[in-house]
N, C-alpha and C positions, 0 to 999 in steps of 0.2 A: 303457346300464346297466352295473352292474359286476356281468360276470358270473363270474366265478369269483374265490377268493382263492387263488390258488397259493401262498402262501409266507409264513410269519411267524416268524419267528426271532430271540431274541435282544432283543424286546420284552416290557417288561411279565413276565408269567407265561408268555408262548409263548416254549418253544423246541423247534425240530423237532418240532411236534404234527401237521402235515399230512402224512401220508405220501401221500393221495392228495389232488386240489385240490376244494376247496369250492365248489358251484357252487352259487348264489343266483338266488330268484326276482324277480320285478317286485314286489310284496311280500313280503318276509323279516323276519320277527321272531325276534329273538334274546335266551334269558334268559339271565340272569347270577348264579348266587347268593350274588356278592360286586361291592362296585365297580372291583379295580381290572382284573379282566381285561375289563368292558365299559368303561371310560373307556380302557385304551390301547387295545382297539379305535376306538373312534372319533376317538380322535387321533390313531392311525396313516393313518386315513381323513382327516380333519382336513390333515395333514402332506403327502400326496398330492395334495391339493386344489390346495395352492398351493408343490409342491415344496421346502418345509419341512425343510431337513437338522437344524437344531436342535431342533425337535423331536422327530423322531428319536432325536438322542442323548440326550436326557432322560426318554426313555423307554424304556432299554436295561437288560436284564436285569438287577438287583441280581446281585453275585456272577456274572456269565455269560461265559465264557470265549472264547465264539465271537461275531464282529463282529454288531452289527442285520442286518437282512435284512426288506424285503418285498417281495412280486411278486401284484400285481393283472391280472386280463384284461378288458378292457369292451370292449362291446360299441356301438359304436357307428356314428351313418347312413355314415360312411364307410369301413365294415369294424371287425374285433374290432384290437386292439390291445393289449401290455403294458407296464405301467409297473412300473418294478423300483428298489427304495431297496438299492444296495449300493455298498460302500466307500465309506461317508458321503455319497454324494447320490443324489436322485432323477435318472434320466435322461429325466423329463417331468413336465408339473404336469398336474394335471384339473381346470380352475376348475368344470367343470359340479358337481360332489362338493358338495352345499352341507352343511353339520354343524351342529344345533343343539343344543349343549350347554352344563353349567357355562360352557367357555371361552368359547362364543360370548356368553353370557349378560354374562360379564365384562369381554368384549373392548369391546361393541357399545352397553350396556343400562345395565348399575349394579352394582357392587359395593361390598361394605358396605352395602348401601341407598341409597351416593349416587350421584347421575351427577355424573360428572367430566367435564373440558373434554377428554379422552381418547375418553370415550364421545359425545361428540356429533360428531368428526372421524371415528372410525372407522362409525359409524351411518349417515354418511351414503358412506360409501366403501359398505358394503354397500347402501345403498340402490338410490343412483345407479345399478348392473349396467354392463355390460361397457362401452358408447358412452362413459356420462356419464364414467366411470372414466378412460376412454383419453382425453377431453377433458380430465379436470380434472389428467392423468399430463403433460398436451401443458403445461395453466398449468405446473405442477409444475417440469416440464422448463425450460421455458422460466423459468421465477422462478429455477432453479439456475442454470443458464445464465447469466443475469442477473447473478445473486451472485456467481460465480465470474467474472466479467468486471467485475462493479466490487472483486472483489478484485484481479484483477489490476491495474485501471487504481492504485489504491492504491498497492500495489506500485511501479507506475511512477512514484506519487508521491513515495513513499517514498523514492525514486534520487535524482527530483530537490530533497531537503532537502535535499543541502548544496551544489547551485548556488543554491536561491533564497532561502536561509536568511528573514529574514521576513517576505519576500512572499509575497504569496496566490501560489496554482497559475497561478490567471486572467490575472493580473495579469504574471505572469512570462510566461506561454506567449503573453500577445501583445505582449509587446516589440522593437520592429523592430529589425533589426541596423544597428547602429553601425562604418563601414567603418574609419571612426577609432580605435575604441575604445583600441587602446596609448597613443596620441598623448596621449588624453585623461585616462585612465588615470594618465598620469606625470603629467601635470600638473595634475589634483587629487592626488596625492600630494604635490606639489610643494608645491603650494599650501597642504595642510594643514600639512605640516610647516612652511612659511614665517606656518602662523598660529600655529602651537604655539610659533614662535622672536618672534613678534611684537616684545617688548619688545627683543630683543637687538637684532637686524637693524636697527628703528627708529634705534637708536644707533649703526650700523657706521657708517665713516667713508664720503666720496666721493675720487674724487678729485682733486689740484690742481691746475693750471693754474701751466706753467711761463713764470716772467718773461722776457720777450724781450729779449735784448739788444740795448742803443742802439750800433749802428755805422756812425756818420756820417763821412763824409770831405769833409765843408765846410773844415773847416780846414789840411785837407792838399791841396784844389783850391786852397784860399785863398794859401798858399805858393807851390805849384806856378807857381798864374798873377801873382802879384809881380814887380814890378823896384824898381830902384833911380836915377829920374831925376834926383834934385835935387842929385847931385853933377857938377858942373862938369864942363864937356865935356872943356878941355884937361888938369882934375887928372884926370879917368876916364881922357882917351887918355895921360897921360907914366904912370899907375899901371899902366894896362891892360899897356901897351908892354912896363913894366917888370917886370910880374909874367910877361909872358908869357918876359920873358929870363930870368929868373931860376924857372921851375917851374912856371908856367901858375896854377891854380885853386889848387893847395895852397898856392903861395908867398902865396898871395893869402891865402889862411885864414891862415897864420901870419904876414903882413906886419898884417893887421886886429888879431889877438887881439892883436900887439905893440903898438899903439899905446896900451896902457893903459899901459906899461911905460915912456911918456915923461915923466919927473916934470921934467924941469928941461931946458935947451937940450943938453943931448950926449945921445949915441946909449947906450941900454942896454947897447949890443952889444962896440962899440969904445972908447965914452969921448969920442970926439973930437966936436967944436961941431957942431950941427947949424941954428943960426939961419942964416937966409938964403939953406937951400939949398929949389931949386922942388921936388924930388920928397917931401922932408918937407912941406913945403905942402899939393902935393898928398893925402900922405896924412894928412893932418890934413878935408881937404874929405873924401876919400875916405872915411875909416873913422871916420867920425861917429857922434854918439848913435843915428840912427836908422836907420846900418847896422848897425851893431853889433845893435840889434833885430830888424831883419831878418836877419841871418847869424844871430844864434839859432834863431829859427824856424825855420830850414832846416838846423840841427844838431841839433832837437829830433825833426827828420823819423823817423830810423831807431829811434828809442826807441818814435817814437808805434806805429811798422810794428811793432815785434816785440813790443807789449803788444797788439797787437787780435788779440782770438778767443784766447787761449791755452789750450791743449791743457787746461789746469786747469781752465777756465773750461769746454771740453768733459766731461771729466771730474763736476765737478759736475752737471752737468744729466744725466749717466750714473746717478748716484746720485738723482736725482730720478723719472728714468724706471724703475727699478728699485722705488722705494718705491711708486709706481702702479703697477706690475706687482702688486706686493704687494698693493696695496688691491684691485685688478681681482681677483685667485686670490681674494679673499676671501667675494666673490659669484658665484664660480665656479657653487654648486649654485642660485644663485637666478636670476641676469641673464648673459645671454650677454653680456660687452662688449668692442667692437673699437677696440683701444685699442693699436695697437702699438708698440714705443719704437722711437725712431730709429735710424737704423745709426751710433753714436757715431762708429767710424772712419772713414767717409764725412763728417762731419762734420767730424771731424779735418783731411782731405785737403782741402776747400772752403776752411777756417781758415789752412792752411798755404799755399795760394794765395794768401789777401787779403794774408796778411804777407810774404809773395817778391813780390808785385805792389806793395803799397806800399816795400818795402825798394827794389826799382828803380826806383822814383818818386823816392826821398828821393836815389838816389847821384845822380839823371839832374838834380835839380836843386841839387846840391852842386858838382855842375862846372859849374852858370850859374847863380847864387847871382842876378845882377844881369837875368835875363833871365826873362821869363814860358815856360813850359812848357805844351805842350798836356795839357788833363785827359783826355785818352783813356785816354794811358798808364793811366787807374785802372780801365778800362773792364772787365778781368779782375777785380780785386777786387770790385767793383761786383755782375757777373754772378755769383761764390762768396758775398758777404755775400746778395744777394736769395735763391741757392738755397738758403742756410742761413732763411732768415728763412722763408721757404716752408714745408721741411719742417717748424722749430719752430711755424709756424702751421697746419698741419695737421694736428700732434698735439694740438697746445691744442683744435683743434676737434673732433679725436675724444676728449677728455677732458671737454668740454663735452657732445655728444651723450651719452657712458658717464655723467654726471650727470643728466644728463636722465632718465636709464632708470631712475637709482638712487631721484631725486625721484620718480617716479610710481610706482613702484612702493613706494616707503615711503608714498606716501599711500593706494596702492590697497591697501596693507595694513592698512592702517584701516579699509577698511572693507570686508574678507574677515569672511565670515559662516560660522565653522566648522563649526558644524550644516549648512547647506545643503552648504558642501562635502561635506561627510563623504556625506548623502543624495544628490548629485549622482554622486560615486564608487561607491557602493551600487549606484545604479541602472547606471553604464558597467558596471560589473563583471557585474552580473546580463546585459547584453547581449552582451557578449563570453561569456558563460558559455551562454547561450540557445541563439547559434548554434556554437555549437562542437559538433563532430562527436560527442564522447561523448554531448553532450544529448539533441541532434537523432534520435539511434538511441532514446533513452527517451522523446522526443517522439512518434514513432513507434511504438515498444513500446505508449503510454500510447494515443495515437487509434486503435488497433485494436481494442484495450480497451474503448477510450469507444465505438468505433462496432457493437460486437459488444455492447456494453451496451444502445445504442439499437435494434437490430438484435430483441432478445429480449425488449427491455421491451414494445417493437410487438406480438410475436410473444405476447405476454403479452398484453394486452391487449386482442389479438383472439379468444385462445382465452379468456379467461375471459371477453367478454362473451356469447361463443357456451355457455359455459359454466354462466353465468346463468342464461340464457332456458333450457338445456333442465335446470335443477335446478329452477329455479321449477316450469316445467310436471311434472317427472318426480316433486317434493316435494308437489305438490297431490293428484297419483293417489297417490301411496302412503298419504299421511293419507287418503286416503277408503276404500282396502284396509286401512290398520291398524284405524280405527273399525270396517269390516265384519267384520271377525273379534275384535274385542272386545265388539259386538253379540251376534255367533255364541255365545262365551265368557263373556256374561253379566258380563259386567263391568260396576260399576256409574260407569265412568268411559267419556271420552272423551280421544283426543289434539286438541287443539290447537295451532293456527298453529304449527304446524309448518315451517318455513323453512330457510334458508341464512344462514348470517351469516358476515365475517371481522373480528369482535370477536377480537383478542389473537393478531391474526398474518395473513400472506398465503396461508395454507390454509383455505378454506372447512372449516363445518362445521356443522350441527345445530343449530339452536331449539329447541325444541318445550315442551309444556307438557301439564297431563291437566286434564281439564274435571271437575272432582267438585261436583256441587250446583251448577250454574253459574258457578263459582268456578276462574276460571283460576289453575294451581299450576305454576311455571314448573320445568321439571325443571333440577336445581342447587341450589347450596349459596341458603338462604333467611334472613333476617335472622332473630336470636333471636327465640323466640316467635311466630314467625309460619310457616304450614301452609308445607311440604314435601313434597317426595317422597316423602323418607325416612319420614312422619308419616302422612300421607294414606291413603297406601296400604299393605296386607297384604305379607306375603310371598306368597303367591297371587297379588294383585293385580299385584306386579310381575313376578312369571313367567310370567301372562297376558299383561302386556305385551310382555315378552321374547319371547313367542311369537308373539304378532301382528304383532310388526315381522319374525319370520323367517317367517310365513305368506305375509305381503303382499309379500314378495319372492318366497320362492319359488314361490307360485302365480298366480304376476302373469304373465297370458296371452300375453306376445307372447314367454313366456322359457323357460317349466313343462316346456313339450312335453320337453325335452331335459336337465331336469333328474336327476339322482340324489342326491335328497333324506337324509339322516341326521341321526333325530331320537332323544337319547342322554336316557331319563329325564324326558321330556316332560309328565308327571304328575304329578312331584316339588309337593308343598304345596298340590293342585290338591285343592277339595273335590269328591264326589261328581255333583252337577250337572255342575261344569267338567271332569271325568273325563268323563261320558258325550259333552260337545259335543268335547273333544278326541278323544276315537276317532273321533268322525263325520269333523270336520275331518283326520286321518288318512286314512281313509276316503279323502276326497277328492283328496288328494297322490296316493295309490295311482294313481287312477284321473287324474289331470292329468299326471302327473309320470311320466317313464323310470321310477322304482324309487324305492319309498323301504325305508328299511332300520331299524328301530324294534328300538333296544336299552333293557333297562329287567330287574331285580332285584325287579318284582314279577308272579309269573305271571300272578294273576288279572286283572290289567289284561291282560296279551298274548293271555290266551285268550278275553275282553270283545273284544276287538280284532280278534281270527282267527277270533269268529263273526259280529261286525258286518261284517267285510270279504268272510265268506261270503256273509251276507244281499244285500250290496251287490253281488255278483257279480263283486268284484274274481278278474281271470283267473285269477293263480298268486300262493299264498301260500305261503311255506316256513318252519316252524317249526327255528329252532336254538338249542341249549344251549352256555355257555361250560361246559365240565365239565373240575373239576379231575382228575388225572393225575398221579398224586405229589405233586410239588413244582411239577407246571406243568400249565398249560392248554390245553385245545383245543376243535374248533368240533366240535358232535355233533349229530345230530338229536332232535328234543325233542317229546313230548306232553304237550300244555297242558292237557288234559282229566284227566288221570292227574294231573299234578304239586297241581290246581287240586279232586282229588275232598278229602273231608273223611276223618278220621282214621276214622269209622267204616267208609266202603267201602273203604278203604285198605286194614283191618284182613279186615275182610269176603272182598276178593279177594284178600290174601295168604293167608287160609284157607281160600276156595273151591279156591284153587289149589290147597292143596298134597292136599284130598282130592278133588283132582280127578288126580291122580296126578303133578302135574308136579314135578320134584324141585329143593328147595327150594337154594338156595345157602347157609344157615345156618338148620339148625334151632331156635335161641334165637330167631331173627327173626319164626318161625311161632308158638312158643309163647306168644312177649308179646303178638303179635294176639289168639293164641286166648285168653288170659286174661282180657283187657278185655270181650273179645265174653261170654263166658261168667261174667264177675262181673257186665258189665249186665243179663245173661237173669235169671241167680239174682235179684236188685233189682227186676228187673220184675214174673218172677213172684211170689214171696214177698216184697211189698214189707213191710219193717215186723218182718219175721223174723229177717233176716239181718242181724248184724251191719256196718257199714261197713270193716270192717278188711280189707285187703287178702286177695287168694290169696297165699299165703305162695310156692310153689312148684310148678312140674307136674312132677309125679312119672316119669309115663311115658307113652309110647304104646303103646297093646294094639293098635294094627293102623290099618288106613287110616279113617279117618273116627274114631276112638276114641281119647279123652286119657282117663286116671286121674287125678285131683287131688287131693288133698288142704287140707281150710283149716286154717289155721294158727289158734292159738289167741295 
C-alpha cells in the first residue's frame, strides 16, 4: 500500500506543502474543492505507476522556480520502500498503483464518445495484467527484432544494387562462379563490338596468296648433258688439235663465231685463198648450222644463271608480305593470325646460290661446249630453289589457314545474336561480381540478417500462439467480470464478444461490442444512420463502462490482493441509483484490494462513502482535504460530516459557538449566521407580519448571548 506521501513539489498547485509526510490509510478519501490539485494528484500517482517522467513535466508548476519533485513510501510484502521522481526521472515504477480517471478513461475507453483503433489496443494491454503483457512484450519484441533485421537484410540489398543491377536478389545470390569469367568477359565484349562492326568487318579484305615462282632447270640439264657427234671424226680431231694450239676452248669460240665471216674463198683475216686447204674443210664440217645452235645455248647459259631469282624479284614478294602484314594488323582486335612473312634476306642468300651454282655450271660447260657434263654440278641450286619454294609454300599455307579464320568468322558473324550477347555478358559479369570479395562480405552481412529474421519470426510465432490461447482464455473471464459489474451498475446493456483481433497491424487488440435490446453495437466508427456507440449509449452509460472494465481488472482475484487501487471522480454523470451501487462497489475494492485511494470535488458523495465503508467495517479510513494555502496547495485533514451539514446548522453552530464562549476568528462571520437564524425565527413566529425585506444591519453586541438589531426600512 502507499503509505505515506513525503514530498510533492513543484507539481500542479503543490509547492513545498508538506512540511511533515502524509500518511494514508487502507481507505483514504480525499476532497478537492477545485479540479486541478485532485487530477495532478492523481497523475502524479498515475506517472509513478509506470515511471512516467513526461508526465511529470507537464505537470509542473505554472510560473515555479524550483525543479518537480515527488517521494512516495509503500509499503509492501517485501518490506516499506521509496520511490522518488527527481532531476526529471523516476528511480522506480509501481505497476501495482492502478489509476482510474479521465486519462484512463481516454487512454483505454472512448474519447469524444468514440472508440478508436487506439482504445481497443490499449484496452486490452490493461486487460491482459502482467503474464499476458510480458507475452504479448516477448510477440512485440520479437516482431521488432524481426523488422529490424529484415531492415537490415534490405540494407544488404540495397549494397548489392549495383552488382546485380536488374536481377532479382534470388536469382543473383545463386549464381555459381564462373573460374573463367575475364576470359569470357573479353570475349563477349569482343564479340559485341564485332556485332556492332558487323557490316564493316563483313567487307574487310583476306589475305593473298603469293604466286610461286616457276624455276626449272630442264633446260640448263638439257645443255649441260649435249654433245656434238655429227661432226666428222678427222675434221673434229685436225680442229680439236688445232684449237688446242692455238688457245684451247676460246680459240674455238672465236674460230666458230668466225665462220660466219666466210663470204667468198680467202680468209677474212689475211686475204690470202683458202680453197683447198683441209683445216678450212674441217671447219666448215666443224662449225655448222647446228653447232653454231648449239654453241648458242651454251652462251645463253650465263644470262639464263644471272636472271633466276633476282633480288628484285625477292624484293617484290617483300612488298607482298608486307601488305599482308597489313591486312593480318587489320583484324588484329578480332582474329589472332599466324601469318609470318618470310626472312626476305634469307631468301635472298638461297637466290644468290642458284645463280653462282648455275653461273659454274654455264663456265664448266663453256670449256666442253662439245662434251656432255654431269647434272649434279646443279645439285646446290636445286637444294636453294626447293628451300626457297618450301618456305614460299608455307607461307601460302599460313595465309590460307589466316583465311580460313577470316571466312568463318565472317560467317559466324552473321549469325551472332547481339541481344543474347549482351544477356550472356550481363550474366559473366553478375558472376564475377557475386563472387568477388566485396560481395561475398554483403552476402554475408545480408544471411545474418536473413537468418536472425528467420531466427525472430519463429521466435514470433511461438509467442504469439502461446499468446492467443492465453488472450482467448484471459478475454473470456474478463467479459464475464465486465458484465458482473455492469449488472452490479445497473446498466441496461451488456458487453459482447469481446475478443482479440490483428485487423490493421501485427499488434493485437480489442473487439468487443455492448448488447443493447439484443442488438449487438460493435464499439467503433458505424455506417451513417445506423446505431453506435457514440448514439446508443449515455454519458453515464459509457463511464459505467469505463468503470467496469477498470473494476474487472482490478478486482480480478488472483491480482486485487496486492493491488493499490486510485479512483479519481468515479461518480462523474453517474445517476443517484448508479452512485449508491458505485460506493458499494468501492466498498469492495477497500476490502479486496491493499488500499484504494478515492479522490472526488463532491463531499457528499465522500462522506456517503465514509459511512458506508463504516457500516461495512472497512479497518482504516482516513478523511483528507486538498486545502488551498495562498497560491498553493496542500493535503490537510478533513471532516465530511461538517463540510456535508446544511447552511442552517452551519449557521446554528457558528452561533452556538461563539455564545458558547469560544472566540470567534472574525466577528462579521458570526453576525451573518446570527441574522439569517434570527430573520427566520421573526418569519416563523409572526409569519404574515413581517415584512420580507432583509435585516438591514446588526447594530451591536450588549454582551455574551445578546445582539441589538435593528430593521431597516
Amino acid at each position: 500500500m502507499l503509505e505515506k506521501i513525503l514530498k510533492l513539489d513543484g507539481v500542479g498547485l503543490f509547492a513545498n506543502p508538506l512540511a511533515n509526510a502524509v500518511e494514508l490509510k487502507q481507505a483514504t478519501l480525499i476532497y478537492a474543492d477545485n479540479g486541478r490539485g485532485k487530477s495532478t494528484l492523481s497523475a502524479v500517482m498515475r506517472a509513478c505507476a509506470a515511471a512516467d517522467a513526461q508526465a511529470m513535466a507537464a505537470r509542473a508548476t505554472i510560473g515555479g522556480t524550483g525543479a518537480a519533485r515527488a517521494q512516495f513510501r509503500f509499503k509492501l510484502p517485501t518490506g516499506g520502500t521509496n520511490v522518488t521522481f527527481d532531476g526529471g526521472v523516476w528511480d522506480a515504477a509501481m505497476p501495482s498503483l492502478m489509476v482510474f480517471d479521465q486519462a484512463f478513461i481516454e487512454r483505454n475507453v472512448y474519447a469524444g464518445g468514440e472508440v478508436q483503433a487506439d482504445h481497443h489496443q490499449s484496452l486490452l494491454d490493461f486487460a491482459l495484467g502482467t503474464a499476458a503483457v510480458a507475452k504479448k512484450k516477448e510477440v512485440d519484441d520479437a516482431h521488432e527484432a524481426m523488422t529490424a533485421a529484415t531492415k537490415a537484410r534490405s540494407v544488404a540489398e540495397g549494397k548489392l544494387q549495383g552488382y546485380r543491377g536488374a536481377m532479382s536478389v534470388t536469382a543473383f545470390l545463386a549464381l555459381p562462379e564462373e573460374p573463367q569469367a575475364e576470359e569470357k568477359i573479353a570475349d563477349y565484349e569482343t564479340r559485341i563490338a564485332n556485332a556492332n562492326s558487323a557490316t564493316t568487318l563483313s567487307q574487310r579484305a583476306a589475305l593473298k596468296l603469293l604466286t610461286l615462282p616457276k624455276v626449272e632447270f630442264n633446260d640448263f640439264e638439257a645443255v649441260l648433258k649435249s654433245s656434238f657427234k655429227q661432226m666428222h671424226e678427222n675434221a673434229g680431231a685436225l680442229v680439236k688439235a688445232h684449237v688446242q694450239s692455238h688457245g684451247g676452248s676460246d680459240s674455238e669460240r672465236w674460230i666458230g663465231d668466225g665462220q660466219r665471216f666466210l663470204k667468198n674463198d680467202n680468209c677474212p683475216f689475211c686475204g690470202q685463198p683458202t680453197k683447198g686447204l683441209d683445216i678450212i674443210e674441217a671447219y666448215g664440217t666443224f662449225f655448222n648450222a647446228a653447232y653454231n645452235e648449239h654453241n648458242s645455248r651454251i652462251q645463253a647459259l650465263p644470262g639464263l644463271a644471272r636472271r633466276s631469282l633476282s633480288d628484285s624479284t625477292i624484293d617484290s614478294w617483300a612488298s607482298e608480305f608486307q601488305a599482308n602484314g597489313d591486312r593480318a594488323q587489320a583484324w588484329v582486335e578480332q582474329l589472332q593470325l599466324d601469318c609470318p612473312a618470310p626472312d626476305t634476306a634469307e631468301l635472298k642468300v638461297f637466290a644468290q646460290r642458284i645463280r653462282d651454282c648455275l653461273e659454274t655450271a654455264a663456265d664448266a660447260k663453256a670449256k666442253q661446249p662439245l662434251e656432255p657434263l654431269d647434272t649434279g654440278i646443279l645439285k646446290q641450286a636445286i637444294n636453294a630453289r626447293d628451300t626457297i619454294l618450301q618456305v614460299l609454300g608455307e607461307y601460302n599455307a599460313a595465309v590460307e589457314a589466316a583465311n580460313t579464320k577470316i571466312a568463318d568468322f565472317k560467317k559466324g558473324l552473321q549469325a551472332e545474336n547481339k541481344t543474347q550477347l549482351e544477356a550472356s555478358l550481363a550474366r559473366v559479369r553478375a558472376q564475377k561480381a557475386r563472387h568477388g570479395a566485396d560481395v561475398v562480405a554483403i552476402v554475408d552481412e545480408r544471411k545474418q540478417a536473413d537468418d536472425q529474421r528467420n531466427n525472430q519470426e519463429k521466435a514470433k510465432a511461438t509467442a504469439r500462439e502461446e499468446l492467443d490461447k492465453l488472450m482467448s482464455s484471459m478475454l473470456t473471464e474478463y467479459e464475464g467480470d465486465i458484465n458482473k459489474w455492469l449488472t452490479h451498475l445497473r446498466t441496461p446493456f451488456k458487453v459482447s464478444k469481446l475478443n482479440y483481433s490483428y485487423v490493421g497491424g501485427p499488434t493485437p487488440r480489442t473487439e468487443y461490442g455492448v448488447l443493447v435490446r439484443e442488438k449487438h453495437v460493435a464499439a467503433g466508427k458505424a455506417a451513417a444512420n445506423a446505431p453506435s456507440f457514440s448514439t446508443v449509449l449515455s454519458d453515464g452509460d459509457k463511464r459505467s463502462l469505463a468503470l467496469a472494465f477498470f473494476l474487472a481488472k482490478a478486482l480480478h482475484e488472483k491480482s486485487c490482493a496486492g493491488s493499490i487501487v486510485v479512483m479519481d471522480d468515479v461518480f462523474a454523470s453517474l445517476d443517484s441509483n448508479r452512485r449508491s451501487q458505485t460506493i458499494a462497489a468501492l466498498c469492495e475494492v477497500a476490502k479486496k484490494c491493499a488500499q484504494v485511494i478515492v479522490l472526488a470535488h463532491d463531499a457528499f458523495f465522500l462522506y456517503e462513502l465514509e459511512k458506508v465503508m463504516a457500516e461495512e467495517k472497512v479497518p482504516e479510513v482516513l478523511s483528507l482535504q486538498i486545502r488551498r494555502v495562498g497560491e498553493f496547495s496542500e493535503l490537510a485533514p478533513a471532516d465530511f460530516s461538517m463540510m456535508c451539514e446544511s447552511d442552517y446548522y452551519k449557521r446554528y453552530r457558528t452561533t452556538w459557538n461563539y455564545l458558547s464562549g469560544a472566540a470567534p476568528d472574525d466577528l462579521l462571520h458570526v453576525a451573518q449566521a446570527l441574522r439569517v437564524l434570527v430573520e427566520g425565527n421573526l418569519h416563523r413566529r409572526f409569519p404574515g407580519l413581517i415584512r420580507n425585506s432583509p435585516i438591514s444591519a446588526v447594530v451591536a453586541a450588549d454582551g455574551p448571548g445578546l445582539l441589538s438589531v435593528r430593521r431597516g426600512r
